[in-house]
C-alpha positions as CSV (number, residue, x, y, z in Angstrom):
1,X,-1.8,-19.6,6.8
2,X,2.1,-19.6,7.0
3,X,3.6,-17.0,8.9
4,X,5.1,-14.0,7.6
5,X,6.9,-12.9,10.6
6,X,10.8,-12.7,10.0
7,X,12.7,-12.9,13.0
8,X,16.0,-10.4,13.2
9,X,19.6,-12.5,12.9
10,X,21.9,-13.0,15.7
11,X,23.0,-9.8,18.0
12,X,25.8,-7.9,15.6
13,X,28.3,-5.8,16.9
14,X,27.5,-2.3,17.8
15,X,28.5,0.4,16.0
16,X,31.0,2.5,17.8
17,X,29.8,5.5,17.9
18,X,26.5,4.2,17.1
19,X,25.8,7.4,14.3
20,X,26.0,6.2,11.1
21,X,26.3,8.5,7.8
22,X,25.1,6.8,5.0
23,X,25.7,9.5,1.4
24,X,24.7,8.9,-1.9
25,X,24.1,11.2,-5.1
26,X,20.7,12.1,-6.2
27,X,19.3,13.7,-8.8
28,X,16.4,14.9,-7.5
29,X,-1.6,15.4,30.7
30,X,-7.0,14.4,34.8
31,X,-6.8,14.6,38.8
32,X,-5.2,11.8,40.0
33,X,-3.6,8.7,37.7
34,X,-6.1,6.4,37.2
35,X,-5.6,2.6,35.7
36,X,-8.5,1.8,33.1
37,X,-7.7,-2.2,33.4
38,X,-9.0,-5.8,32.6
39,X,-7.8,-8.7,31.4
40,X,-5.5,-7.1,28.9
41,X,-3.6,-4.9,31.6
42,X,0.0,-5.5,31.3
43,X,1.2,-6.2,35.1
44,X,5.1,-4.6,34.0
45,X,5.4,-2.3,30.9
46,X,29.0,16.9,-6.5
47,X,29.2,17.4,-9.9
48,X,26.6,20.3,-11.3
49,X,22.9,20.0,-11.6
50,X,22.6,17.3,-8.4
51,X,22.3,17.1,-5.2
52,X,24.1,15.1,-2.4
53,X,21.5,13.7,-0.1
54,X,22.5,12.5,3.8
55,X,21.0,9.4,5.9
56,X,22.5,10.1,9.8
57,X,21.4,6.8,11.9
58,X,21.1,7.5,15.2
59,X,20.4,5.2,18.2
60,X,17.8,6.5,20.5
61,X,19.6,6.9,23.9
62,X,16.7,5.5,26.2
63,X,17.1,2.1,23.6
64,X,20.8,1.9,23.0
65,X,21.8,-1.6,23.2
66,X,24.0,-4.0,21.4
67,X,22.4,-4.0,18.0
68,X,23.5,-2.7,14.8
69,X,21.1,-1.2,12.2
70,X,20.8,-0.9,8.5
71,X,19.0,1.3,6.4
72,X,18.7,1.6,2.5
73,X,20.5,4.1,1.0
74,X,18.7,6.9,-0.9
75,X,18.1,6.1,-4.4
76,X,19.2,7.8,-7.2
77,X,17.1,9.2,-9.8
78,X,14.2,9.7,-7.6
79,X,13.8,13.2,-7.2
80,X,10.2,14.6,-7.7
81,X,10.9,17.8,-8.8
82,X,13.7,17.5,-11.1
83,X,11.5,14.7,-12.4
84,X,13.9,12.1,-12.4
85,X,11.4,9.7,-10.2
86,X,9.5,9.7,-13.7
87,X,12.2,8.7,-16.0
88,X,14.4,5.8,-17.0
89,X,11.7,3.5,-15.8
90,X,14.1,0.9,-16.8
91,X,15.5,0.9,-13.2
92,X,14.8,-2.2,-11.3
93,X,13.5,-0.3,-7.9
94,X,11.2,1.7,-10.5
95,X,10.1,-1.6,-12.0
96,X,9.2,-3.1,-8.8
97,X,7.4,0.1,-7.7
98,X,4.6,2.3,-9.4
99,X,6.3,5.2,-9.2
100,X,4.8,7.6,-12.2
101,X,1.5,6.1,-10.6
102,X,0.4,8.7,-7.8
103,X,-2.9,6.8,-6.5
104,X,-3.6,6.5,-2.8
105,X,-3.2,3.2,-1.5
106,X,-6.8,0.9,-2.0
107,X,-6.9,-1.0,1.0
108,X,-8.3,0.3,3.8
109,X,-7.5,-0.6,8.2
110,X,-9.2,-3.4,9.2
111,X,-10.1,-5.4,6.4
112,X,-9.9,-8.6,8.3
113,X,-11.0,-7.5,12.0
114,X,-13.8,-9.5,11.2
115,X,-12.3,-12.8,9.8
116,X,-12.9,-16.3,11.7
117,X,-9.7,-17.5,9.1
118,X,-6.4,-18.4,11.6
119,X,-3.9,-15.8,10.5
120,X,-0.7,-14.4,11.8
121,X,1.3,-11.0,12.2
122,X,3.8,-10.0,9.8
123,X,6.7,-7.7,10.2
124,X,5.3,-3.9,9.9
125,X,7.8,-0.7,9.7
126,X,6.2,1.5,12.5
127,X,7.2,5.5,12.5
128,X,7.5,7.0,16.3
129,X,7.6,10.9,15.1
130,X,9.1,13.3,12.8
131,X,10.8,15.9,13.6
132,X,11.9,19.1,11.8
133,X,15.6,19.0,12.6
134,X,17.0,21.7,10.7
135,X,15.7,25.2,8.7
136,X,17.4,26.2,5.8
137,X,18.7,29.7,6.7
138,X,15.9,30.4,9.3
139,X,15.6,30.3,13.1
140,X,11.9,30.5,13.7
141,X,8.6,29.5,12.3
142,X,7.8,28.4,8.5
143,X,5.0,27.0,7.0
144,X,5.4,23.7,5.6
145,X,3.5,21.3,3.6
146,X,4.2,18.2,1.6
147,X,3.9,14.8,2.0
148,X,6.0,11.4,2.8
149,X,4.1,8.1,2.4
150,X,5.6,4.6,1.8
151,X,4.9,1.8,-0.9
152,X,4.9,-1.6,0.2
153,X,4.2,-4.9,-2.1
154,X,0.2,-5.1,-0.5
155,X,-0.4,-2.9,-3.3
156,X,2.4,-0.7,-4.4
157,X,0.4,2.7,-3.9
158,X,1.2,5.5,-1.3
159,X,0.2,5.2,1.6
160,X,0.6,8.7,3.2
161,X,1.9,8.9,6.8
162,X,1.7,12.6,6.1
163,X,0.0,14.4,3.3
164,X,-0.1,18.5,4.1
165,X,-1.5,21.0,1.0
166,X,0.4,24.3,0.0
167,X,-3.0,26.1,0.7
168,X,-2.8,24.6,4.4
169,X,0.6,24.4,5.8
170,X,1.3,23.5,9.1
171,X,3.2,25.8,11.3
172,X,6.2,24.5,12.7
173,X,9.5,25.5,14.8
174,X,12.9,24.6,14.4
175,X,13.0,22.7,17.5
176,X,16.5,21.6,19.8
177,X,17.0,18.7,21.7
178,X,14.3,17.8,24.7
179,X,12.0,19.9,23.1
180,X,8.5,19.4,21.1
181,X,8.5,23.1,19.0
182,X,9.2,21.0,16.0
183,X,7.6,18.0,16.5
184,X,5.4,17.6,12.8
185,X,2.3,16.2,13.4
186,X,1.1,13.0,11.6
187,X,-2.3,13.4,11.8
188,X,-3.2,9.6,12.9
189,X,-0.4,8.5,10.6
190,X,-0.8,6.1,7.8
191,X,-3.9,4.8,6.1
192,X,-3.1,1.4,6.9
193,X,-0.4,-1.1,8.3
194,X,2.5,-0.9,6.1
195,X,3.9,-4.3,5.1
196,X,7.7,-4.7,5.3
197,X,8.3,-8.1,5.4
198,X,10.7,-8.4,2.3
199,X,11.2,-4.1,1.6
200,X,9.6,-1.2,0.8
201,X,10.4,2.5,-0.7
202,X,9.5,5.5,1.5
203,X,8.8,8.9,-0.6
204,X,9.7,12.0,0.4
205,X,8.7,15.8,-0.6
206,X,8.3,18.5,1.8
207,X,8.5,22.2,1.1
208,X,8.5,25.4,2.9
209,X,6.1,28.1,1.9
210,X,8.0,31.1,1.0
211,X,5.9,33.5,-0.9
212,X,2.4,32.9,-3.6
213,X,3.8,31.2,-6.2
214,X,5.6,27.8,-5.7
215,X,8.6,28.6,-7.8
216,X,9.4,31.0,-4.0
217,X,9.1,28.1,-1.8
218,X,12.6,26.1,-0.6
219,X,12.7,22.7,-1.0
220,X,13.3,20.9,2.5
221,X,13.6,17.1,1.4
222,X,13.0,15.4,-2.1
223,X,13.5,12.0,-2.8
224,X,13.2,8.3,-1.8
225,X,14.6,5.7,0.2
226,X,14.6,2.1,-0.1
227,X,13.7,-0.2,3.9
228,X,15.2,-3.5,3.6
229,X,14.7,-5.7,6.0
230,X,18.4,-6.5,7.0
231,X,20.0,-6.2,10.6
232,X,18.4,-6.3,13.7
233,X,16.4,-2.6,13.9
234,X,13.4,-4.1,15.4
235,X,13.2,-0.9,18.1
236,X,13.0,2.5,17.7
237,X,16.0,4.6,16.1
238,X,16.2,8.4,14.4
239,X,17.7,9.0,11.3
240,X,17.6,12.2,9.6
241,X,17.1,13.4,5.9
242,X,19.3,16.3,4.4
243,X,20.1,18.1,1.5
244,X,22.4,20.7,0.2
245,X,19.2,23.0,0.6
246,X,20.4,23.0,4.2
247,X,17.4,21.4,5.8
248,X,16.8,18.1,7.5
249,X,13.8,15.7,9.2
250,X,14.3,13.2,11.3
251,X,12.0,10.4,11.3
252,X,12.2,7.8,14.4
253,X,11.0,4.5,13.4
254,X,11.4,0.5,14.0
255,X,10.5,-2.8,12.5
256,X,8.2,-5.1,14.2
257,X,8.1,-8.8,13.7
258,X,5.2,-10.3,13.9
259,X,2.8,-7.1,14.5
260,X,-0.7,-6.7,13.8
261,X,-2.4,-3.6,12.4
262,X,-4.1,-1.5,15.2
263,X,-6.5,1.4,14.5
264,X,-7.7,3.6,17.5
265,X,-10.8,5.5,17.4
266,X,-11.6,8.3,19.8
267,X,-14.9,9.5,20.5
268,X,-15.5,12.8,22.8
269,X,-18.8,13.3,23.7
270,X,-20.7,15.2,26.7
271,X,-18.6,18.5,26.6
272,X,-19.0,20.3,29.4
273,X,-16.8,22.9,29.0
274,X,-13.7,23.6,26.6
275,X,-10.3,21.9,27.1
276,X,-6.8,20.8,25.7
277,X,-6.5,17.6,25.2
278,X,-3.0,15.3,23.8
279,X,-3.2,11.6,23.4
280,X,0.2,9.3,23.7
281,X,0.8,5.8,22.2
282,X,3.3,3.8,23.5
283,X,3.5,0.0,21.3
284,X,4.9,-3.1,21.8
285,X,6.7,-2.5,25.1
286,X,8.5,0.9,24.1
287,X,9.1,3.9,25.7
288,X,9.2,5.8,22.8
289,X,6.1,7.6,22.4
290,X,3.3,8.3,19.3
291,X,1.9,11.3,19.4
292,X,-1.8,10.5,18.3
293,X,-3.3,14.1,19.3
294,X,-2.6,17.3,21.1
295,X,-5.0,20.3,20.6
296,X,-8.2,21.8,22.0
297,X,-11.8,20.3,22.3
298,X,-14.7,22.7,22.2
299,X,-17.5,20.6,21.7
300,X,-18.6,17.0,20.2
301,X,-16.3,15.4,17.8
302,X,-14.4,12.5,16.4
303,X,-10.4,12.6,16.2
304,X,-9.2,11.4,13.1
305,X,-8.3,7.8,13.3
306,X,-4.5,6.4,13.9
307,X,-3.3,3.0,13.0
308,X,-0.2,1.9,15.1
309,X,1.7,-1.2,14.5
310,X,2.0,-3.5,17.8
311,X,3.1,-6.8,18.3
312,X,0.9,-9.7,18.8
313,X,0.4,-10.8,21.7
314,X,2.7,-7.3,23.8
315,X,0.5,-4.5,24.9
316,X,-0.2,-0.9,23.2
317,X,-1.0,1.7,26.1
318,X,-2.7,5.3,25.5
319,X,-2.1,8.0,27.9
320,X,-4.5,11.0,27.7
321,X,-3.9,14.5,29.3
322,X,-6.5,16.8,29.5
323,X,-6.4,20.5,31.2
324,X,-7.9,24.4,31.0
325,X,-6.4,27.3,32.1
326,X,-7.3,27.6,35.4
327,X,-5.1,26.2,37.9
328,X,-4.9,22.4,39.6
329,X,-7.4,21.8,36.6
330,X,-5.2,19.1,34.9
331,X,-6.4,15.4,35.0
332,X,-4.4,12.1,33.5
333,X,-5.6,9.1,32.1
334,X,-4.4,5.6,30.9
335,X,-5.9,2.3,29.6
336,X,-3.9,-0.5,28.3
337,X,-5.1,-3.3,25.4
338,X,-3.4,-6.6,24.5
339,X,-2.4,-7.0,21.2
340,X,-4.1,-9.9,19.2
341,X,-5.0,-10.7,15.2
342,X,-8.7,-9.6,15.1
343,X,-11.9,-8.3,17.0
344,X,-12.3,-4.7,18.8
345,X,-12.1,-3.7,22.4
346,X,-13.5,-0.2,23.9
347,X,-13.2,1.6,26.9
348,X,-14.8,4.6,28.6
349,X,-13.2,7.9,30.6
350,X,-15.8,9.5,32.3
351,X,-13.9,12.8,33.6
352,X,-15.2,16.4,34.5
353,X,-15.2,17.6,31.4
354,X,-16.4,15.2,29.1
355,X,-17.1,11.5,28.4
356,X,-14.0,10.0,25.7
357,X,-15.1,6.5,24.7
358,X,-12.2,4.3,22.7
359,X,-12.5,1.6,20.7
360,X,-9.2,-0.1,19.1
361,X,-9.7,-2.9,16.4
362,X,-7.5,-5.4,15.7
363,X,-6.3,-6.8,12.2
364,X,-3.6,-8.1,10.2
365,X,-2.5,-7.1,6.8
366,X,-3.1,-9.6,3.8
367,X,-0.2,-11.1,1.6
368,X,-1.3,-9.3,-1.5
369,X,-4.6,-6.4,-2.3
370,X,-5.8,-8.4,-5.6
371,X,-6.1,-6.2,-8.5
């Protein structure tokens, strides 16, 4: 099978500063460290009745370097509550995408973990975090539900990195720099692998609760934005959504070339006593982390699954933390796993509290889900 891998053009020059604006109108933490290792163990590591929607680009400081990056603007007409995603279908973006169609995407993780066919990464869009940058006319804690997913040409449905109900918001914090409090949690993020080897359209509508009825809640972001694969932002960068509403999230993501779909299963069993447990990915070689989970364990259970995009053949490392209350009663744990284009690996971490068995399956995405 050809490759589908696109490799980035020649180094551009940097953007000085490196914050770009980009405006449009719309309508619309165990004991001691321990090193889980074999043979994959790295040995390093406004005109009336719209609204005037804001991209910021900024570099992450810790992977500043000489590269420029480009981002598609926000569309126009793609507003979900206005409606104006439904109409004048006529629009080429709208003809190339689904939109009035609201299914979930089909295709599930690991359809080919399995396959004895040669096949080859492709360039996936990975999303690092999302962060709640900026409360419309409040200081503290909101409820906020909503959803952003992505379309990509695999099948053209949403794929929902998040997906929160009015009748179970999520709690969150206007956070400030260096801190978590607003940190919104992706739940093991998308479905599956999301394919961005020509472009694809990310949707966007997030809320905050206000009152019972809907018509009381303030609209945070609304809208859509089109990825095209242009520049060189194969590493992780923040840009951030706003509106005139006076909110704004920022979403850190990168392009991968070449990466292969990577789902994570965590297992807990053996409980001996309640703990807190959070779970960090790092991909492909970056420090920028994924936060997988971070909550408390009381018994027996599954975590949700997370699919992370890493590049075949670099490494993807998990770091857990898990701790109580009582004092010196914090352990840390690592293992590491070498990317490749199918099959499974699994670990265990046999710790004082409980047993946490991994497994992390390998696939790549296909071309095209047939209809």
């Amino acid at each position: 099978m050809a490759s589908r891998c696109r490799w980035p053009p020649a180094l551009a020059r940097r953007l000085d500063p490196p914050l770009r604006r980009v405006s449009s109108e719309a309508a619309w933490g165990w004991g001691q460290d321990a090193n889980l290792h074999d043979g994959d163990e790295d040995p390093r590591s406004a005109s009336k009745g719209r609204r005037t929607t804001e991209i910021v680009i900024k570099e992450d400081e810790e992977e500043a370097s000489d590269y420029e990056f480009s981002l598609g603007n926000v569309i126009e007409k793609s507003g979900h509550r206005d409606g104006s995603m439904y109409r004048a279908m006529r629009w080429g973006w709208k003809r190339n995408y689904p939109v009035g169609d609201r299914s979930e995407t089909r295709l599930e993780a690991m359809r080919f973990s399995d396959s004895t066919e040669r096949r080859s990464g492709c360039t996936m869009l990975q999303i690092f975090s999302l962060k709640l940058a900026k409360i419309p006319g409040n200081d503290g804690l909101v409820e906020l539900y909503g959803y952003i997913a992505a379309r990509d040409h695999v099948d053209k449905l949403l794929n929902y990195v998040i997906n929160i109900s009015r009748d179970d918001p999520i709690i969150v914090e206007q956070g400030h720099i260096h801190t978590y409090g607003s940190l919104i949690s992706m739940g093991g993020g998308p479905k599956r692998g999301i394919d961005v080897a020509d472009y694809a359209l990310i949707e966007y509508d997030m809320r905050i609760k206000r009152g019972r009825q809907e018509r009381d809640d303030l609209q945070l972001i609304d809208g859509a934005s089109s990825l095209h694969y242009h520049g060189t932002w194969h590493r992780p960068f923040t840009y951030g959504i706003s509106n005139d509403c006076g909110g704004a999230v920022d979403m850190t993501l990168a392009c991968l070339c070449c990466a292969v779909e990577t789902t994570v299963e965590v297992l807990i069993s053996e409980v001996q006593s309640g703990f807190h447990m959070s779970l960090r990915c790092f991909t492909s070689g970056f420090n920028t982390e994924i936060r997988l989970f971070d909550g408390a364990v009381v018994g027996s259970c599954a975590l949700k699954r997370s699919v992370v995009a890493v590049v075949e053949g670099s490494f993807m490392r998990l770091k857990f933390k898990v701790s109580t209350p009582s004092p010196g009663s914090e352990s840390k744990r690592r293992c590491t796993f070498k990317a490749k284009t199918h099959g499974h690996n699994t670990r265990e971490i046999k710790t004082d509290f409980a047993l946490i068995s991994v497994k992390v399956t390998w696939s790549t995405l296909p071309g095209r889900f047939p209809e």
